[in-house]
Steps between C-alpha positions, in 0.01 A plus 500: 500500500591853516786628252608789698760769370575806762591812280720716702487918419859543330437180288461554132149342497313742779249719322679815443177701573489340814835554602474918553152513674550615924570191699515269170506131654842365573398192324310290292356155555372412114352168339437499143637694180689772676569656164116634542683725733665705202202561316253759421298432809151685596332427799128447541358551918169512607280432765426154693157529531469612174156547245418271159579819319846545669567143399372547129733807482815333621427217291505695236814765597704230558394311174579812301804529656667174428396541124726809527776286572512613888517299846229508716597510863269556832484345882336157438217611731128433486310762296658670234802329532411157405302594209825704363685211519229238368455718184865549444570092470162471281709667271783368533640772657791562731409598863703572815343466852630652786462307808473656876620176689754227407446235280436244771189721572281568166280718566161515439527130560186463207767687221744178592391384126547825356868521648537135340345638178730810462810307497381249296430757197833682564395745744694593821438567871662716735544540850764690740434306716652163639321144422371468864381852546119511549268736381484808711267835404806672560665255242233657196525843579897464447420244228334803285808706492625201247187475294545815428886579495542245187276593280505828243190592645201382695098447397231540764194297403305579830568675832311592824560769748821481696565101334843332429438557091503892615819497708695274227375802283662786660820261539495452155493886443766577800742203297379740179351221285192573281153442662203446297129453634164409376218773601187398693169635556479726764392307834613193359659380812765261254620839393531735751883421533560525101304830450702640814852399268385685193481793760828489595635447141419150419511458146113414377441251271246350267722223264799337506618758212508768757756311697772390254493897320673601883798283400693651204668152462211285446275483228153427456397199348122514326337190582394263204113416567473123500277322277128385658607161347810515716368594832230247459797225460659642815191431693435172344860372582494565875297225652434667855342838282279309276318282732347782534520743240321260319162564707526858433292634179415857425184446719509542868631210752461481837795340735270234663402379131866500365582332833180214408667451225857446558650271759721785670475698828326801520838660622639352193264616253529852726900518423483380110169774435716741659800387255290538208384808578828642564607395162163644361394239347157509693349748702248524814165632477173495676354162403876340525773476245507528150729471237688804332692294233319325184546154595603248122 
């Protein structure tokens, strides 16, 4: 059952930021912890049909993000989106996703769970729009204009030529929030878009250091490393991760022989490997996967 709030603009509780962008929405249709909507918020966009190295790098952005005590917030699309979310709630983060349809309508109907998942770790999704309003492409492109117009600034994992990450860019930089990109290789075809932004004054970036010295009120926090003997507990104590982590040695694996071995799908196997690897604890190379961490 849906707990729905509606935040109108000259309520206490509408994001402040928000509230002096052009054409800010009129109101707010909210479930979750609206308070989310007062914080430090950054958010993290990115492509749809995005690469396993834009996915590594938004894991990681967003993870080094919430251990600077910010919100994560993005569009709850496929690509870059999702993964900024996922890795925000595997650390217990707070994230914000803004919808482009009413919450009668989820949309992408596969992040259903992940809208379930978000408010049930004290996260909070946002829509202008009305609980039977479907999702329209006109819906997203007015949809960015929010993803952007809470947050102090925005992060562009991947972008390519002429996409929707690009034009939420240069609506970010009309509304005058920050905007910070990764660079690409020259013909990479993820990065044409974000390579274009550091053009046009995009500020470039290379950790998540570089982002929180643009904000005179926050400070950076230098992260603790965590004991091998920790992560390997980590691992251990998620069930779905070790079934098959525990296959994986620092000598070369194929899929088909991890797949022998276990009794999961090969999409299965597919989505935890790509888990793992996003959280570095293994890594792909030519004869398969291996492990980077010393296992106890």
């Amino acid at each position: 059952m849906i707990n729905l709030k509606v935040i109108k603009i000259e309520n206490e509780k509408y994001p402040s930021l928000l509230r002096k962008i052009e054409n800010p929405p009129k109101q707010l249709y909210v479930e979750g912890d609206i308070n989310l909507l007062q914080t430090n918020i950054i958010s993290i966009i990115g492509s749809r049909v995005c690469s396993d190295n834009g996915k590594k790098l938004a894991s990681k952005f967003a993870k080094d993000l919430v251990y600077q005590g910010l919100t994560i917030a993005s569009g709850m699309a496929k690509g870059i989106d999702t993964v900024a979310h996922q890795a925000t709630l595997q650390k217990n983060g707070k994230t914000i996703a803004i919808l482009g349809s009413g919450f009668k309508h989820i949309f992408p109907k596969e992040n259903i769970e992940l809208y379930q998942q978000i408010i049930k770790n004290g996260g909070l999704i946002v829509t202008e729009y009305p609980p039977e309003e479907e999702p329209k492409s006109q819906n997203f492109l007015e949809r960015n204009r929010i993803v952007s117009g809470i947050a102090l600034g925005i992060l562009v994992i991947e972008a390519a030529y002429r996409s929707g990450t690009s034009v939420t860019a240069k609506l970010a930089q009309r509304q005058g929030r920050k905007v910070f990109t990764l660079p690409h290789e020259i013909g990479d075809m993820h990065g044409i878009g974000t390579n274009k932004l550091i053009q046009k004054g995009a500020k470039l970036i290379t950790e998540v250091e570089d982002i929180i010295n643009e904000f005179s009120f926050l400070s950076y926090k230098k992260p603790i490393k965590e004991k091998q003997e920790d992560i390997n507990k980590k691992i251990c104590s998620n069930p779905q991760y070790n079934e098959i982590y525990r296959f994986i040695t620092d000598k070369p694996i194929l899929l088909n022989e991890i797949y022998q071995k276990s009794k999961k799908s090969i999409n299965e196997i597919n989505n935890i490997l790509l888990m793992l690897e996003l959280e570095g604890y293994i890594k792909k190379v030519a004869g398969g996967y291996v492990c980077i961490l010393e296992k106890n």
